[in-house]
Structures are given as C-alpha cells and as structure tokens.
C-alpha positions, 0 to 999 in steps of 0.5 A: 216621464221624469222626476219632475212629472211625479210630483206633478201627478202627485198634486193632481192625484192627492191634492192636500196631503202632505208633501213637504214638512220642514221646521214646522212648515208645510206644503200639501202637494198642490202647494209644492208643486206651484212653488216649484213650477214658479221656480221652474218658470223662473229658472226658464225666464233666466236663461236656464233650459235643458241640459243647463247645470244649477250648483248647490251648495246648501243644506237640506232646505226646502228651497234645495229639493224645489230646486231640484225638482224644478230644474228637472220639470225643465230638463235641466240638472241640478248640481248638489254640492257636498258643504264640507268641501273646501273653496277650492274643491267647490270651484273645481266642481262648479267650473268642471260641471259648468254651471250657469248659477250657483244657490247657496245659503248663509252659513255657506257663505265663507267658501263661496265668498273665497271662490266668488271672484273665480266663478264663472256662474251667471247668477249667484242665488242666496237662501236667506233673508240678507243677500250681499252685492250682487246676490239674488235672494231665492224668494225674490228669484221665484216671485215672477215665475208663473205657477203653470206647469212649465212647457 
C-alpha cells in the first residue's frame, strides 16, 4: 500500500464526496481518481515506471498533487521543487535527482527558460494554456492515458 492506493480506496468507499476544491473547481473522489489514473497511464505510456523521478517546479495546483499521486499509483517519485530557487539551484536538482521530465507552469517559466538548454530531462510538460516549442501542455499529456487503475 502506498500513497497512491488510498486514494484509490477512497473513491471506491466515498465516491461523491469532495476530494479536490481548487479556485472554484471541484473533483468528487470518483473524479479525481480517474484523472489521476490517466495521468498515471500516461506517464506509463511515456517511459516513466518505477523508481523514475518527474520535477516539478509549480505552485500548488491541481495538476501538481495528480501528479504526484499519480507517479506514486506507479511507483515512481515525484520531485517538488521549491519556485523561489534560482535557474541554477533548480538545474542542480534536477540533474542531481535525474529526472526524466520536468512539469512547470507559466509563471515559472523565466527559470526554466534559462536552464532549458542545460536540462537533461526527457520531456518538458507545461500547466497552461500556451505551451512554447517543444512543450507538451499538462491536459494534452493526460488526454490518452486510460482511466483504469494503472497495473
């Protein structure tokens, strides 16, 4: 059992109670926990499994704890990144923990953008409407993953 699990348990015991409120929006347990199996699906699908690291480097957004309960449905670790760092202390941890991908939002973007070039991330995933070249945007990510539990 794991982090991950309880959410799991959770949706199947309290179905549609509340799990997530963020800025007006509202997942019920049921909810939540097929978006964070898709996303958990689709991590899989794009190389990440167990033991893999995925950085974050985003405020607390919805996206940001599916994420991480995701990644820990899969036994992956998900790496938050504290977003007062500067460029280089968030490359430093990034290379040091090696992770594969790195999530970040837009108002995040000045550090990443300074660093991008010295990454040595996979895939770079973008919270927001307006991803830039070579960006995957967070809901275009989680789109195919399939909401089943991840095996």
């Amino acid at each position: 059992m794991n982090l991950g699990s309880t959410l799991t348990h959770s949706a199947l015991r309290w179905p549609n109670k509340p799990a997530l409120i963020f800025e007006g929006r509202r997942w019920t347990y049921r909810q939540w926990n097929r978006w964070v199996n898709q996303t958990a699906n689709a991590f899989l699908a794009h190389g990440i499994g167990q033991g893999d690291r995925v950085a974050f480097l985003t405020w607390n957004l919805p996206e940001q704890v599916t994420g991480f309960y995701a990644l820990m449905k899969i036994g992956a670790i998900p790496v938050p990144i504290n977003y007062r760092l500067a460029a280089n202390e968030i490359r430093y941890i990034i290379d040091d923990c090696g992770a594969k991908m790195l999530v970040f939002e837009e108002s995040l973007r000045a550090p990443v953008m300074a660093i991008r070039d010295q990454l040595s991330v996979q895939k770079l995933i973008y919270v927001g409407d307006t991803p830039g070249p070579g960006e995957i945007r967070f809901d275009d990510f989680v789109a195919p993953g399939s909401d089943r539990e991840p095996a």
